[in-house]
OpenMM code with the backbone's topology and positions (N, CA, C; nanometers):
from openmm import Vec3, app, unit

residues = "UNK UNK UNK UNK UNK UNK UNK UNK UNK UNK UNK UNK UNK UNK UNK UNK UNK UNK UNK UNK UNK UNK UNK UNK UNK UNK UNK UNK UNK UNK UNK UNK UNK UNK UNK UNK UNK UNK UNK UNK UNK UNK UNK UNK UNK UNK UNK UNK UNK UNK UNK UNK UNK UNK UNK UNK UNK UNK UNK UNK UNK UNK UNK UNK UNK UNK UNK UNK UNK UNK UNK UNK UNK UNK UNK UNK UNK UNK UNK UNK UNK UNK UNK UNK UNK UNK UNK UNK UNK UNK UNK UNK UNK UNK UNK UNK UNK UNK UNK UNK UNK UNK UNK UNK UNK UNK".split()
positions = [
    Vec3(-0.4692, -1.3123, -0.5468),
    Vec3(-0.5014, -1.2860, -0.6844),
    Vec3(-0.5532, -1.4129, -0.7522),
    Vec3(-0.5227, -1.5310, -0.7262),
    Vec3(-0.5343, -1.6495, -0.7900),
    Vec3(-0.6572, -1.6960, -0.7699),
    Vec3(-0.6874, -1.6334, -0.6500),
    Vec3(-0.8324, -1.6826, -0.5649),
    Vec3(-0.9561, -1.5912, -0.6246),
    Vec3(-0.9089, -1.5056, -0.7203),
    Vec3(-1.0158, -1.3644, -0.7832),
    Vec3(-1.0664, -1.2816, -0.7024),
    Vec3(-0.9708, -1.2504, -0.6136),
    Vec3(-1.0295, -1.1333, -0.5369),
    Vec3(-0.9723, -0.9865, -0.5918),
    Vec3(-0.9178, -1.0013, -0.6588),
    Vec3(-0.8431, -0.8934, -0.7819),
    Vec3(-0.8653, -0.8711, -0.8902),
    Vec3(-1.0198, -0.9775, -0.9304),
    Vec3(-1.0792, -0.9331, -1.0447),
    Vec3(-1.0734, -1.1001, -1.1349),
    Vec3(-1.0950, -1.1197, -1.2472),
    Vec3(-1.1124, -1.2396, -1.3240),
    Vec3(-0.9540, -1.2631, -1.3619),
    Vec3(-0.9169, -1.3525, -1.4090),
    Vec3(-0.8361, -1.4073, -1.4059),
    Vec3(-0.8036, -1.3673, -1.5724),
    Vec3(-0.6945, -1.3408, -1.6646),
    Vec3(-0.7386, -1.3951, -1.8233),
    Vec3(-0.7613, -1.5618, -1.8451),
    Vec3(-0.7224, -1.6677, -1.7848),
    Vec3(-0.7330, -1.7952, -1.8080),
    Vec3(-0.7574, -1.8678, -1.7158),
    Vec3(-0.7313, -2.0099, -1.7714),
    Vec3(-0.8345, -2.0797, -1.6452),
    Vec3(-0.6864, -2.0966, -1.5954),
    Vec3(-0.7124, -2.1637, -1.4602),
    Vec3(-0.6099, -2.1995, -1.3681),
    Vec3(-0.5767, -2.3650, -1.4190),
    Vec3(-0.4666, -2.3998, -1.3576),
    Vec3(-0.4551, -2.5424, -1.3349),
    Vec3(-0.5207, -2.6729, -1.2531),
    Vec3(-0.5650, -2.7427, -1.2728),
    Vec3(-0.6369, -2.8233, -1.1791),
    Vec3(-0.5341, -2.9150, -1.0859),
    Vec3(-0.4393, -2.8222, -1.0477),
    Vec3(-0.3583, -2.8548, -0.9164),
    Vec3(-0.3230, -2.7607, -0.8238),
    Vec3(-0.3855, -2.6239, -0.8755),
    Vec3(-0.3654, -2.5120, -0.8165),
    Vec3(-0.4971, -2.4778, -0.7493),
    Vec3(-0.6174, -2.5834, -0.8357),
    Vec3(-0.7357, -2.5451, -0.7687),
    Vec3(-0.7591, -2.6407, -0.6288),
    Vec3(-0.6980, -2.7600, -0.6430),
    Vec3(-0.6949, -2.8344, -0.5589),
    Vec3(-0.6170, -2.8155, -0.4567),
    Vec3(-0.4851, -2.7649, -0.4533),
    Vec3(-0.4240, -2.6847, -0.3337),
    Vec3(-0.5082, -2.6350, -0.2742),
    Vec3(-0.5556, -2.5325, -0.3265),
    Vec3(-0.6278, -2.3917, -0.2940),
    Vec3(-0.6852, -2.4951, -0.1910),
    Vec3(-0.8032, -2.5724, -0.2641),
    Vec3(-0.9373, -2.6318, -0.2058),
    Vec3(-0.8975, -2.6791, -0.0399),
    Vec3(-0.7491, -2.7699, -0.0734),
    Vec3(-0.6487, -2.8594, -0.0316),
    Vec3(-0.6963, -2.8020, 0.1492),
    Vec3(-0.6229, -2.6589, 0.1007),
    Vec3(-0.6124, -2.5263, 0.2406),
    Vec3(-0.7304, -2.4868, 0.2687),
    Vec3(-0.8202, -2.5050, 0.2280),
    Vec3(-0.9332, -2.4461, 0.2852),
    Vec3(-0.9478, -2.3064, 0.1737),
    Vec3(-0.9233, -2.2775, 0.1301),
    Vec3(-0.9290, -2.1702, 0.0383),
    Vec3(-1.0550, -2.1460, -0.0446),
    Vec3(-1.1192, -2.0681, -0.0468),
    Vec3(-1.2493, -2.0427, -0.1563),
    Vec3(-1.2327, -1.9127, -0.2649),
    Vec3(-1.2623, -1.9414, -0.3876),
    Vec3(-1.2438, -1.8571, -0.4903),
    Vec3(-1.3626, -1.7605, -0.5174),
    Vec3(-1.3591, -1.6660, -0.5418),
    Vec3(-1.4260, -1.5440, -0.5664),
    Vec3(-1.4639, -1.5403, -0.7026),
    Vec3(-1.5684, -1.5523, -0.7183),
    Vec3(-1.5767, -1.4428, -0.8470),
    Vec3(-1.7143, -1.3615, -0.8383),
    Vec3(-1.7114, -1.2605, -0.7684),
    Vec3(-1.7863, -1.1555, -0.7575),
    Vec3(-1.7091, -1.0308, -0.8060),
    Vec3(-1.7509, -0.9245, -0.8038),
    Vec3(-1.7116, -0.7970, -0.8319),
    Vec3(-1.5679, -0.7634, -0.7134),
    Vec3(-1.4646, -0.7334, -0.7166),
    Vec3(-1.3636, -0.7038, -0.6279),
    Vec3(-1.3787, -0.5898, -0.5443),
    Vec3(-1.4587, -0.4811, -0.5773),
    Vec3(-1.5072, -0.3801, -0.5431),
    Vec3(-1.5754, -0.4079, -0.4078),
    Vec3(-1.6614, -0.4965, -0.3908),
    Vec3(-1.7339, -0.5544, -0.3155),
    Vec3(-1.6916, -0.5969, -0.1663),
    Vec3(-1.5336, -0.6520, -0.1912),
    Vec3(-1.4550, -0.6807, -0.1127),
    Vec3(-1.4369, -0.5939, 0.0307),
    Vec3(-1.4039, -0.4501, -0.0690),
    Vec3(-1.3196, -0.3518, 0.0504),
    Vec3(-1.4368, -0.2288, 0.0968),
    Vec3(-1.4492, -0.2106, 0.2045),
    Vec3(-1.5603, -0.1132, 0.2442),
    Vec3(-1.5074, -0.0339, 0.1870),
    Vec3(-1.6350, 0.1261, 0.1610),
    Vec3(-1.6815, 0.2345, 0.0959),
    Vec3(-1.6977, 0.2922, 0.2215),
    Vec3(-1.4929, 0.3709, 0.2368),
    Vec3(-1.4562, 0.4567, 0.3971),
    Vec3(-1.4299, 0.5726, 0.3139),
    Vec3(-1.4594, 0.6501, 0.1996),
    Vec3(-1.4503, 0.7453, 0.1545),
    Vec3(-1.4692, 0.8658, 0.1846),
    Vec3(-1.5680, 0.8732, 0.2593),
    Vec3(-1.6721, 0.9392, 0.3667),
    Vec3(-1.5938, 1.0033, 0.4945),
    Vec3(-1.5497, 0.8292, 0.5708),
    Vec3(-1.4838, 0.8568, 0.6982),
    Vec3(-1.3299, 0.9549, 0.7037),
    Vec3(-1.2452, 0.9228, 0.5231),
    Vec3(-1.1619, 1.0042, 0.5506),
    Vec3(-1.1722, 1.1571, 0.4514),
    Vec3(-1.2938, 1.2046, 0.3779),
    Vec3(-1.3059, 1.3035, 0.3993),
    Vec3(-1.3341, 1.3377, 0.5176),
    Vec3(-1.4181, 1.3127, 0.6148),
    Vec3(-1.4460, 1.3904, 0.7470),
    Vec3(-1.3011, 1.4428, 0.8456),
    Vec3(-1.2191, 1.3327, 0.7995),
    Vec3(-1.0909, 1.3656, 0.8547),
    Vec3(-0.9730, 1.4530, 0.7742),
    Vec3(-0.9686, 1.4420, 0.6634),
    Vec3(-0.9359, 1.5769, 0.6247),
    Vec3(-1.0013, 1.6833, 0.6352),
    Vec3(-1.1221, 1.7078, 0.6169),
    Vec3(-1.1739, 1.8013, 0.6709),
    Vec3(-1.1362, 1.8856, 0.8155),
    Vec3(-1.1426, 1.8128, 0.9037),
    Vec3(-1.0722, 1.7953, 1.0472),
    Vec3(-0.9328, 1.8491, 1.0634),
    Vec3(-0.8628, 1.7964, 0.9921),
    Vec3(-0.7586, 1.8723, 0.9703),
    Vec3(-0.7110, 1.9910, 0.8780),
    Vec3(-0.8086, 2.0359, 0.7860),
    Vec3(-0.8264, 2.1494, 0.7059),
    Vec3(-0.6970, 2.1059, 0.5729),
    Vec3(-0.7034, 1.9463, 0.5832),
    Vec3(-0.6347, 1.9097, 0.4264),
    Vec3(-0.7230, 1.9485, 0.2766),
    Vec3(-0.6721, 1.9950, 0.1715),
    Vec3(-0.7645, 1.9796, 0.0728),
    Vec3(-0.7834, 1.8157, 0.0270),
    Vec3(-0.8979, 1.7852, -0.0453),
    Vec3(-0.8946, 1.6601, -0.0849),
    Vec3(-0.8133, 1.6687, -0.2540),
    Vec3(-0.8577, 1.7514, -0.3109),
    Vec3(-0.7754, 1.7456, -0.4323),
    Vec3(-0.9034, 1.7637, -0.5214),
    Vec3(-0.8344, 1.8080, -0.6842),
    Vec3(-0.9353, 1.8947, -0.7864),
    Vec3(-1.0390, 1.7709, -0.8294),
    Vec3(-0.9423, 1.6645, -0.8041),
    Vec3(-1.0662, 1.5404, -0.8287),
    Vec3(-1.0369, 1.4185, -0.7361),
    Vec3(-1.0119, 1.4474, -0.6107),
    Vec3(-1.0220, 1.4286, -0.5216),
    Vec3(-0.8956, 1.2915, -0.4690),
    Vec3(-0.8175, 1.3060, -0.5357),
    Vec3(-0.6840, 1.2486, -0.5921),
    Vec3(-0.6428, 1.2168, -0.3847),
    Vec3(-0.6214, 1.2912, -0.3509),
    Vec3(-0.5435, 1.3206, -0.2369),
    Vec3(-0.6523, 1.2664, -0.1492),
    Vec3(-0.7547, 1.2904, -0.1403),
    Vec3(-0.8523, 1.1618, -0.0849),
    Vec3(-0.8054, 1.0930, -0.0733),
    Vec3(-0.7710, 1.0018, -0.2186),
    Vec3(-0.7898, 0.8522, -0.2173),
    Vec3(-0.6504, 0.7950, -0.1776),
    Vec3(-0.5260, 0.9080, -0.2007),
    Vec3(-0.4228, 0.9029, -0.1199),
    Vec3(-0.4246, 0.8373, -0.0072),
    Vec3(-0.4744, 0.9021, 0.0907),
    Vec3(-0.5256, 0.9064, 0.2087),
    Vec3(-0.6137, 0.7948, 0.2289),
    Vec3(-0.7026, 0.7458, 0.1586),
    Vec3(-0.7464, 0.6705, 0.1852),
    Vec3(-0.7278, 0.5215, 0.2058),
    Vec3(-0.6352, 0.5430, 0.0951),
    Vec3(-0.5259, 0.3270, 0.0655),
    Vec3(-0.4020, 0.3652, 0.1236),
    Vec3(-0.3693, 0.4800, 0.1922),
    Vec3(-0.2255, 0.4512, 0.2611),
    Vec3(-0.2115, 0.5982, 0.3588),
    Vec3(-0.3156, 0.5493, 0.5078),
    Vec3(-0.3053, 0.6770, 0.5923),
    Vec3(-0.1964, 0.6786, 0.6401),
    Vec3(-0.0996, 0.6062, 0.6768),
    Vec3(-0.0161, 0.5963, 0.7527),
    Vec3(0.1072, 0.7118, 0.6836),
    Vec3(0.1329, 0.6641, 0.5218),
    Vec3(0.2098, 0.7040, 0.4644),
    Vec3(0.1904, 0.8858, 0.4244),
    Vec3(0.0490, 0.8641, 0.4256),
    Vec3(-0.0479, 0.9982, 0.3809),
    Vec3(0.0098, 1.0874, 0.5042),
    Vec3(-0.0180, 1.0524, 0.5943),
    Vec3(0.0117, 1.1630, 0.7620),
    Vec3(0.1364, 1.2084, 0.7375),
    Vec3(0.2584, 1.0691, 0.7173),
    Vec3(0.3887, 1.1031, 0.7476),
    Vec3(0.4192, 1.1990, 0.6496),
    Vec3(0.3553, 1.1895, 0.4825),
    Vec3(0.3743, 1.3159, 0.4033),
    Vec3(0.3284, 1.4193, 0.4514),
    Vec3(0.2416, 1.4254, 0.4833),
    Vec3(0.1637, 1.5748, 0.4882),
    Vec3(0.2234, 1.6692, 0.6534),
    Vec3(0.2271, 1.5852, 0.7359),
    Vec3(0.3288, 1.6236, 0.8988),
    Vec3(0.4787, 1.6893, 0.8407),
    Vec3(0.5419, 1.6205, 0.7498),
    Vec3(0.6779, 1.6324, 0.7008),
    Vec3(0.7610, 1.5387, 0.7662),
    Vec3(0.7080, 1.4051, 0.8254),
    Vec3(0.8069, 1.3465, 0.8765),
    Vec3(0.8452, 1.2273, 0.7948),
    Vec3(0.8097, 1.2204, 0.6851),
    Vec3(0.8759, 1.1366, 0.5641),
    Vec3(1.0189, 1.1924, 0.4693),
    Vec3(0.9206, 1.3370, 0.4782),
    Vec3(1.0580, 1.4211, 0.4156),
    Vec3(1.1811, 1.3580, 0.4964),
    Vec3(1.1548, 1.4333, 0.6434),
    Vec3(1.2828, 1.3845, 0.7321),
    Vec3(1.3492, 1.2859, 0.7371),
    Vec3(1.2767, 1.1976, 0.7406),
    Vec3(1.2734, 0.9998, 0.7768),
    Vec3(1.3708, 0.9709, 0.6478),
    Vec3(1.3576, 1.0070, 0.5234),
    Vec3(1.4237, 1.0097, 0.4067),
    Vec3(1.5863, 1.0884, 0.4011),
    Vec3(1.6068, 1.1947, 0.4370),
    Vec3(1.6571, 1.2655, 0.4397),
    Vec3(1.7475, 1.1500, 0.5647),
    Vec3(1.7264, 1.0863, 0.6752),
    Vec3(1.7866, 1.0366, 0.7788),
    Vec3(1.8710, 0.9386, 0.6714),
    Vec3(1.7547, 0.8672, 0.5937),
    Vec3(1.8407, 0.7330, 0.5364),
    Vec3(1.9073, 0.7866, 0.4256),
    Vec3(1.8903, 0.8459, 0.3756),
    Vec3(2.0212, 0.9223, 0.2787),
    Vec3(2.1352, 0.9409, 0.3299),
    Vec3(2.1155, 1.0150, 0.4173),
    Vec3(2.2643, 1.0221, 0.4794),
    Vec3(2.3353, 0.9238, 0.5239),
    Vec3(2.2523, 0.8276, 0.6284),
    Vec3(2.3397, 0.6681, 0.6702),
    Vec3(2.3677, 0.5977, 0.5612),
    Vec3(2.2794, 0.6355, 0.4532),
    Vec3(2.3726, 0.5442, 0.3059),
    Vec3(2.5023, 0.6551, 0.2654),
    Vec3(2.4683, 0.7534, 0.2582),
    Vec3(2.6065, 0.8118, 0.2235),
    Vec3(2.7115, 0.7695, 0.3212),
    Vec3(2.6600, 0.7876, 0.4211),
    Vec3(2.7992, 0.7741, 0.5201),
    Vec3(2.8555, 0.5979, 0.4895),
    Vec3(2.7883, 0.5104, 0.4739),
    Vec3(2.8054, 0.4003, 0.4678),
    Vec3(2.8784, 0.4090, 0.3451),
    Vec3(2.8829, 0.4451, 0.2438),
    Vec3(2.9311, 0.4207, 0.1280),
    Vec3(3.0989, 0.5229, 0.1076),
    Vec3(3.0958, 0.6295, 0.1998),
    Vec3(3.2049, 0.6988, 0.1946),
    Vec3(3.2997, 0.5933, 0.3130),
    Vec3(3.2424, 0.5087, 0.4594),
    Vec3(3.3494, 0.4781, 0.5368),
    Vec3(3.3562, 0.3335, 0.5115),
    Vec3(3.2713, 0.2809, 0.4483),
    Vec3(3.2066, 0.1168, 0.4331),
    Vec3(3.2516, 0.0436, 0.6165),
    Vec3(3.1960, 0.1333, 0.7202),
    Vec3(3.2532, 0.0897, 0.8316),
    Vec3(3.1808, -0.0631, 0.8489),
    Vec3(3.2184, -0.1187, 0.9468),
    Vec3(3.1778, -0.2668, 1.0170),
    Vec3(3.0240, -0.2147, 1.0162),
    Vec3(2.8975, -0.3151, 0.9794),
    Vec3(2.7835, -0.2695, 0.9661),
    Vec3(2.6802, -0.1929, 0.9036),
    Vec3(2.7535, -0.1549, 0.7792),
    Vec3(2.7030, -0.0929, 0.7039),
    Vec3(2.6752, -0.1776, 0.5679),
    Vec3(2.5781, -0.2438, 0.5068),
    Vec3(2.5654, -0.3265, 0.3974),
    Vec3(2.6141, -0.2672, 0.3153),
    Vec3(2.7201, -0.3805, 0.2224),
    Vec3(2.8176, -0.3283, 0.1097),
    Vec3(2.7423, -0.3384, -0.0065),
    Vec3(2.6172, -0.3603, -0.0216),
    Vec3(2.5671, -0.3346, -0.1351),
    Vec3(2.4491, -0.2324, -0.1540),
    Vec3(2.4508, -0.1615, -0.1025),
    Vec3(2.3565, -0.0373, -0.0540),
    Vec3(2.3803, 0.0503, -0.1009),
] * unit.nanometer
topology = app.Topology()
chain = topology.addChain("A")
for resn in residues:
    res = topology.addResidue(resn, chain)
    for name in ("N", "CA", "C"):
        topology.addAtom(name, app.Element.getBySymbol(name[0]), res)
């Protein structure tokens, strides 16, 4: 973020933060952030498609899918539901036996 790859900054930086940066090898951005991340919008409609997902009324569930497939699959498969449902319970159980191994602040 410091480096403006997240967009302009509101203020200027410090001139010890720029010199770190420089320090590391670091180069600052100021182009459009947009610019940054490829335009795969395309590639994962074709894949919902593929799988006969809707994308959504304004295409919401696309873009779901698009900044977090991993998380997107495990929702839509139902194995997040589950995966959730697993750690609920090992916290309950942890909190009803507080056995050896179970974090006491959980």
């Amino acid at each position: 973020m410091i480096l403006g790859k997240a967009g302009r900054l509101p203020g200027p930086l410090a001139p010890e933060i720029i010199e770190k940066a420089k320090a590391e090898g670091r180069e600052f951005f100021d182009g459009d952030p947009q610019s940054i991340y490829p335009d795969a919008l395309d590639k994962y409609r074709k894949l919902m498609n593929e799988k006969q997902w809707e994308t959504g009324e304004d295409d919401e569930e696309l873009f779901e899918y698009a900044m977090h497939p991993a998380q997107y699959e495990a929702y839509r498969s139902g194995k997040a539901k589950v995966d959730f449902k697993v750690d609920v319970a090992k916290k309950k159980s942890c909190t009803k036996r507080r056995r050896y191994g179970c974090p006491a602040n959980r």
